[in-house]
C-alpha positions in Angstrom: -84.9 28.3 -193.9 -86.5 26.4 -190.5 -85.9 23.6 -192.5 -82.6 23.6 -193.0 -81.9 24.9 -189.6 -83.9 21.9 -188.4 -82.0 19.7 -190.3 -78.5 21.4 -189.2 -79.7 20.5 -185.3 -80.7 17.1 -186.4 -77.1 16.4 -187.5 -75.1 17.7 -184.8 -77.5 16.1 -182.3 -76.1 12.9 -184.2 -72.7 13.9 -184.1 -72.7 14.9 -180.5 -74.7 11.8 -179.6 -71.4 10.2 -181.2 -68.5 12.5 -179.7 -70.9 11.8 -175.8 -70.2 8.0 -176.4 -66.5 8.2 -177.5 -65.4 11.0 -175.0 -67.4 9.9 -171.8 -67.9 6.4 -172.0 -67.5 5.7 -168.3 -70.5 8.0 -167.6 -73.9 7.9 -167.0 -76.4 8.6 -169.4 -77.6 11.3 -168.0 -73.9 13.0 -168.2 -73.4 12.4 -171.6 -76.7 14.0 -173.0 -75.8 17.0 -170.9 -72.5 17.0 -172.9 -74.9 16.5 -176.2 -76.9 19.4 -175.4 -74.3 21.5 -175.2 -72.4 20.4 -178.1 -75.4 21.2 -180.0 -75.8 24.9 -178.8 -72.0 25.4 -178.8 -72.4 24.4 -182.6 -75.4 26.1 -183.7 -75.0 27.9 -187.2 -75.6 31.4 -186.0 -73.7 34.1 -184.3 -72.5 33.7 -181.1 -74.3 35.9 -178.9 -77.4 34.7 -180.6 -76.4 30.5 -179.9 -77.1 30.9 -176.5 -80.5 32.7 -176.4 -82.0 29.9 -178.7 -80.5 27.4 -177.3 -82.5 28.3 -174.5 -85.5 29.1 -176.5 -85.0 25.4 -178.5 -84.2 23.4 -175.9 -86.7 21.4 -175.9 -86.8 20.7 -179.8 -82.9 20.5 -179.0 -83.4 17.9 -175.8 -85.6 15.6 -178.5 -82.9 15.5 -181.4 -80.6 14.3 -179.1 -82.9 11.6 -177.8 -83.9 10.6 -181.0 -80.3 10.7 -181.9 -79.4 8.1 -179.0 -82.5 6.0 -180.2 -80.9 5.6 -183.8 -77.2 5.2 -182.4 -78.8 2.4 -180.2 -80.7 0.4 -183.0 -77.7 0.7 -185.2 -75.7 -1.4 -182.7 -78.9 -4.0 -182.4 -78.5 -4.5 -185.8 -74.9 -4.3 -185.5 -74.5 -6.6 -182.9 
């Protein structure tokens, strides 16, 4: 079950790391993992009073998909490019 629930924040790190770059491309970096981080915990598979409390409680493991999220997005447009 961690997992899977690993996995599940893995993905929406990546898909938040993608809807940051379209959605506020004129904004710093910084701004746009903020708006990653909170995609993630808005979109967390549990219920909703839970999302918050461990999105608190996994932040960090939250703040590190997302940078390893903008690390692959980044190499796939070296290798793009």
């Amino acid at each position: 079950m961690l997992e899977s629930f690993r996995n599940k924040v893995l993905e929406l790190a990546g898909q938040a790391v993608a809807t940051a770059e379209e959605t506020l491309a004129g904004e710093s970096g910084k701004q746009k993992k903020i708006a990653a981080v909170k995609y993630v915990v808005t979109h967390l598979p549990v219920p909703t009073p839970i999302r918050y409390v461990l999105g608190v409680v996994l932040s960090v493991f939250i703040d590190s998909a997302v940078e390893i999220a903008v690390a692959y997005m980044n190499s796939r447009k070296k290798v793009e490019g």
